[in-house]
C-alpha positions in Angstrom: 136.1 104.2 23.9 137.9 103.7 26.6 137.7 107.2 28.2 133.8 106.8 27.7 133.8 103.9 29.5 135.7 105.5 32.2 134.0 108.8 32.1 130.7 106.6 32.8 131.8 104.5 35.3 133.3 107.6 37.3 130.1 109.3 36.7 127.9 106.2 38.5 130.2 105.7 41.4 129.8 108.8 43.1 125.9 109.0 42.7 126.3 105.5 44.5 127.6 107.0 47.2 125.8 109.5 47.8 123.0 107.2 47.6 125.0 105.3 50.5 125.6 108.6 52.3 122.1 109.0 52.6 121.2 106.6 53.6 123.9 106.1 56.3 122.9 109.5 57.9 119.5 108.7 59.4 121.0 105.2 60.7 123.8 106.7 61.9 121.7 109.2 64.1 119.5 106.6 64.8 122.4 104.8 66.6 123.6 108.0 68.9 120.0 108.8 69.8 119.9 104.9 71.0 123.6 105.3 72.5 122.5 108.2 73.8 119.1 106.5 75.7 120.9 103.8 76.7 123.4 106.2 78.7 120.8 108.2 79.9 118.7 105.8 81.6 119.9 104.5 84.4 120.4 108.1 85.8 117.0 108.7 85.5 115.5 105.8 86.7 117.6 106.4 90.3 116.2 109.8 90.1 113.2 108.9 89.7 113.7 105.5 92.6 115.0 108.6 95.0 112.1 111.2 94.6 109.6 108.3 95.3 112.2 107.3 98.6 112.3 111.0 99.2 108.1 111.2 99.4 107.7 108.5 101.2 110.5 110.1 103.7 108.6 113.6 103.8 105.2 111.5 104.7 106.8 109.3 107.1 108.1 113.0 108.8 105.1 114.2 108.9 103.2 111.2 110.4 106.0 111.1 113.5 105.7 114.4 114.4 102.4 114.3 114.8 102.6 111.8 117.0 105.6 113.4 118.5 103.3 116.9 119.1 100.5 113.9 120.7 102.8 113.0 122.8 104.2 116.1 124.0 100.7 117.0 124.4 100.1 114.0 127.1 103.2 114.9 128.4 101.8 117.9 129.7 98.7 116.3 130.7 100.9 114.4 133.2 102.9 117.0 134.6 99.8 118.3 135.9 99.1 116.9 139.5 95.4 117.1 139.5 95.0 114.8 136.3 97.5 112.5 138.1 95.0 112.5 140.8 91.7 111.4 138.6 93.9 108.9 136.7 95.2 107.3 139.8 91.8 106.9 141.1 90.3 106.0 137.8 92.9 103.6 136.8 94.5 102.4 139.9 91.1 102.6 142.4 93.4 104.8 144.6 91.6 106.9 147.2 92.9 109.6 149.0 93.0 109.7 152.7 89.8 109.9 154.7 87.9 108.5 152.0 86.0 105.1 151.5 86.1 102.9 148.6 83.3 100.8 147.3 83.7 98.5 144.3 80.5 97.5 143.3 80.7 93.5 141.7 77.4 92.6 140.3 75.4 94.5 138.0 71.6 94.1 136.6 73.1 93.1 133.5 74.2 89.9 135.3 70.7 88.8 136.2 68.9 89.1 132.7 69.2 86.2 130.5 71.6 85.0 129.0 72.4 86.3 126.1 73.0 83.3 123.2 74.7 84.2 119.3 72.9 84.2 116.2 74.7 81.3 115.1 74.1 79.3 118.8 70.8 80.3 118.6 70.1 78.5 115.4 71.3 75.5 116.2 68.8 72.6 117.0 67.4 72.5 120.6 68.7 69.3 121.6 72.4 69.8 119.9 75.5 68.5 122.0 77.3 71.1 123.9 80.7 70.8 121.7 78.6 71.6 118.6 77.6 75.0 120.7 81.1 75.1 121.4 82.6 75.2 118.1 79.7 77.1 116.7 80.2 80.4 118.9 84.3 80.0 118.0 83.6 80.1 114.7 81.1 83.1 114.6 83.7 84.9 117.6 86.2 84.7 114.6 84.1 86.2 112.1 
């Protein structure tokens, strides 16, 4: 009786452990998958941190040579001498020799009434002036 009892108890261990083995394989590759995500992140979230650094680079590029080819493009506007002219006398009021300069200082625009906010405008007739005041401050910062 003894062997029986031996026989059986070496049958039923084994089928334990395959039972164990079993299920030790899918836990066991779930934990190199998450060994394996856990390496791998980092890396790829500084990829991904640099290609968005890199973009933003590339715009910033483009933007400042535009503004590099605008400003060769003015450059050459001033190395001309006749724009030089018409911006000195537009700018500067420069004349050249010879000539007369008149600089007109009143306009119509001057002698038409005055011209009053909408907010000014709705205030009550007989108002104090720093109610005016504060009124047209308020609106200029609207």
């Amino acid at each position: 009786m003894r062997r029986g009892r031996r026989s059986y108890s070496s049958r039923r261990r084994p089928s334990n452990r395959r039972r164990t083995r079993r299920n030790a394989r899918p836990l066991a590759l779930i934990a190199i998958i998450f060994a394996f995500t856990l390496t791998l992140a980092p890396p790829i979230k500084n990829y991904f941190t640099q290609r968005a650094q890199i973009n933003s680079l590339k715009s910033q590029v483009a933007t400042d040579r535009t503004a590099l080819d605008a400003a060769r493009a003015e450059l050459n506007l001033w190395r001309d001498p006749s724009y030089i002219k018409s911006q000195a006398r537009e700018r500067l009021h420069f004349v050249m020799p010879g000539e007369r300069q008149y600089i007109v200082t009143g306009t119509d625009i001057d002698k038409a009434e005055p011209q009053t906010t909408k907010v000014v405008s709705q205030l009550p007739e007989g108002a104090p002036w720093y109610t005016k005041l504060i009124a047209t401050v308020t609106e200029s910062g609207l």
